[in-house]
N, C-alpha and C positions, 0 to 999 in steps of 0.2 A: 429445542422445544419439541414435545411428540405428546399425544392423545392418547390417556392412560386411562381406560376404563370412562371412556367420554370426557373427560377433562385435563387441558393442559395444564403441561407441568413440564419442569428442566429436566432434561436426562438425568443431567451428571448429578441431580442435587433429589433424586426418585431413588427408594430403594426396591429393589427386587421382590414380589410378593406373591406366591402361589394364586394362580388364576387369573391375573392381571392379564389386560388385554391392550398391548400397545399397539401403536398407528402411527407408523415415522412420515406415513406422507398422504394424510388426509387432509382434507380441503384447509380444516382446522389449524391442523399442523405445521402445513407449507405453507401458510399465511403469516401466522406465528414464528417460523423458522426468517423469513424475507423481511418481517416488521425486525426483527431481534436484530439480523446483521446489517440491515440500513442505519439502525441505531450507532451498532459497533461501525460502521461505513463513515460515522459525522465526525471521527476522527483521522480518518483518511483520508488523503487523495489519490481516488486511480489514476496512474498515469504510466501502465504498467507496461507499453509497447514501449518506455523508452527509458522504464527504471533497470536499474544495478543489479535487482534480485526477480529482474524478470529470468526464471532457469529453470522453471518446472517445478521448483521446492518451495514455493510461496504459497503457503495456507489460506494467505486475503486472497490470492488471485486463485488460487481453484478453488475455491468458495462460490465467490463471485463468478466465476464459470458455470459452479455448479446448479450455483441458483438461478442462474440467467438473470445477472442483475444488468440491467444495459445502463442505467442512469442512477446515481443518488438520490433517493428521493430528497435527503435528508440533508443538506446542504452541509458539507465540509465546512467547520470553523478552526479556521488557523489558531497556534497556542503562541502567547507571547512571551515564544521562549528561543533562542538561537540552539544551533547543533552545536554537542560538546566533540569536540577535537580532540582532547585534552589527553586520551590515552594512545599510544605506540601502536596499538596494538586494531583497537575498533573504534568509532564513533555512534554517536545517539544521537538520535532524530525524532524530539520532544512532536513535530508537528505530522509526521508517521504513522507514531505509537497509540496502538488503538489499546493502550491502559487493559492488557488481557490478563496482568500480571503473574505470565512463566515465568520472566526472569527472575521475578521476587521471589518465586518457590522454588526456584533450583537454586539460586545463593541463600536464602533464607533456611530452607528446608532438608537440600540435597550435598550443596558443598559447604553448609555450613558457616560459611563466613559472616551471614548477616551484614552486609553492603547494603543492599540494596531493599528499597522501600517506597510506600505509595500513600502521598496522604491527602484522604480521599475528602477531607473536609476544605481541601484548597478550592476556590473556583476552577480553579485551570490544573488539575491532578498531571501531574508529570513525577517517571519512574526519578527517584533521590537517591544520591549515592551519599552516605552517612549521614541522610536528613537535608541533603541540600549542598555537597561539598560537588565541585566540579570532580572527574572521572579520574583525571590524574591525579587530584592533591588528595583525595579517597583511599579506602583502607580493601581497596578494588585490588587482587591478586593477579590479575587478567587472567581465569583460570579458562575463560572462552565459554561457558556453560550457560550463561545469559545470551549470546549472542546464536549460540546452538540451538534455542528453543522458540527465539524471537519468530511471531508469526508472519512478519512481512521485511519490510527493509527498516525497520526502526533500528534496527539492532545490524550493524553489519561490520564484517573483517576491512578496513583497510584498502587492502590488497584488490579484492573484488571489485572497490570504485573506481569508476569509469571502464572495467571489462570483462564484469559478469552478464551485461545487459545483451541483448538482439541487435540493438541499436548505436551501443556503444563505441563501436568503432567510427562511425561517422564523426564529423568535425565539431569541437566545440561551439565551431560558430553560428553551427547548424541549430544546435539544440541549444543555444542558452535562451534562457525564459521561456522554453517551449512548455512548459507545466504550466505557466499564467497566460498564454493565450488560448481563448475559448471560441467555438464555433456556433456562432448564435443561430444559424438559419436550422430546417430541420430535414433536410435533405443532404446532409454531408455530403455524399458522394456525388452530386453537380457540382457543389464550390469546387471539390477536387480537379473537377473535369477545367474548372472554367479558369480556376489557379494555374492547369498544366497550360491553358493558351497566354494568359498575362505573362509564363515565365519566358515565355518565348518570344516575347515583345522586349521593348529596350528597357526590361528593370532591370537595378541592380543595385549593389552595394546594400546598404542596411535594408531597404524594401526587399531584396528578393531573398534574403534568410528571412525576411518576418512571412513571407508568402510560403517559405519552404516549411519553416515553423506549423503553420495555419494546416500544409496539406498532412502534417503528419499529426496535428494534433485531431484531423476529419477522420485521418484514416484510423487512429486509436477509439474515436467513440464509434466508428462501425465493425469493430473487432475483429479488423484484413491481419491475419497470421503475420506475426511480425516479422519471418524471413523474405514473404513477399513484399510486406513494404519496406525494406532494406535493402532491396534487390531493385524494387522501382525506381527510389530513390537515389540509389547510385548512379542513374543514369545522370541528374542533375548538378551533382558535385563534379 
């Protein structure tokens, strides 16, 4: 979204026009630009200090940096849809996928295949591979050119799960369900403080992964560099 001649409008969808006078970051603009990706945001969940494709190359997450998004306005609604497994090679992650639709124009438009498709008249719009065929049983090449273009971790290799992330080497037991628990107070970083003295008391067993859980889901909404809180943490394991 930018301020063309006093009035907004899409970049990508404006053409070029002698004398035109745009504004990529007027009051206008950067209001417009924040409302547009909290929109695209209600398809996502951040949870990016302890995702797969936390690596520097995730488009949502330097966005989301770039704009200083600290909170969703726009409340994340899950899709009632399971991840496809189904292909060798990558997986899709329907409740990820903020529906940007690259992948549909690089198999539709660039390699040609026509896979892959969006139909937008569904309540609940999820990428379809020949209209609705799981990934494997699809006329899906793996040619990787969807999964290249993907802006976040919807789209991911395999290979990279569980050790493209910051946090990924930690214990599975550490992190399961750590993306569903939420830090309700508004002071994160006191619970952190006041979590590091209960760990030091006689918890343990399922309590102290749900407490380990809590301090790294505090320390992800105050945006601590995720090598630091890897580094913290390891004191605890």
């Amino acid at each position: 979204m930018v301020e063309v001649n006093g009035r907004l409008v899409r970049a990508c969808a404006t053409l070029v026009a002698s004398g035109m006078k745009v504004s990529t970051k007027s009051a206008k603009a950067l209001a417009a630009q924040v409302e547009a990706f909290d929109r695209i945001l209600s398809n996502h969940l951040l949870y990016c200090t302890v995702c797969d494709n936390n690596n520097g190359n995730c488009t949502v997450h330097n966005t989301t940096k770039l704009l200083a998004i600290e909170h969703q306005r726009i409340p994340f609604r899950s899709k009632p849809y399971e991840v496809d497994n189904t292909n060798p090679f990558y997986r899709y992650d329907p409740d990820q996928c903020i529906l940007c639709g690259r992948c549909v124009e690089a198999c539709q438009n660039v390699e040609v295949n026509e896979t892959l498709s969006i139909n937008w008249e569904d309540p609940n719009p999820l990428v379809l591979w020949d209209g609705g065929s799981t990934i494997g049983e699809s006329s899906c090449v793996s040619c990787g050119h969807c999964v290249t273009v993907c802006p976040c971790n919807a789209l991911m290799e395999k290979t990279l799960l569980g050790h493209a992330g910051f946090l990924t080497s930690l214990k599975k037991s550490a992190l399961s369900g750590m993306v569903r628990v939420r830090c309700p107070v508004p002071t994160p970083a006191s619970v952190i403080r006041r979590r590091r003295t209960e760990w030091k008391s006689n918890v343990s067993g399922s309590d102290r992964t749900m407490l380990l859980q809590e301090m790294v889901w505090c320390s992800c909404r105050q945006r601590v560099n995720p090598r630091r809180t890897l580094k913290w943490l390891n004191r605890f394991l």
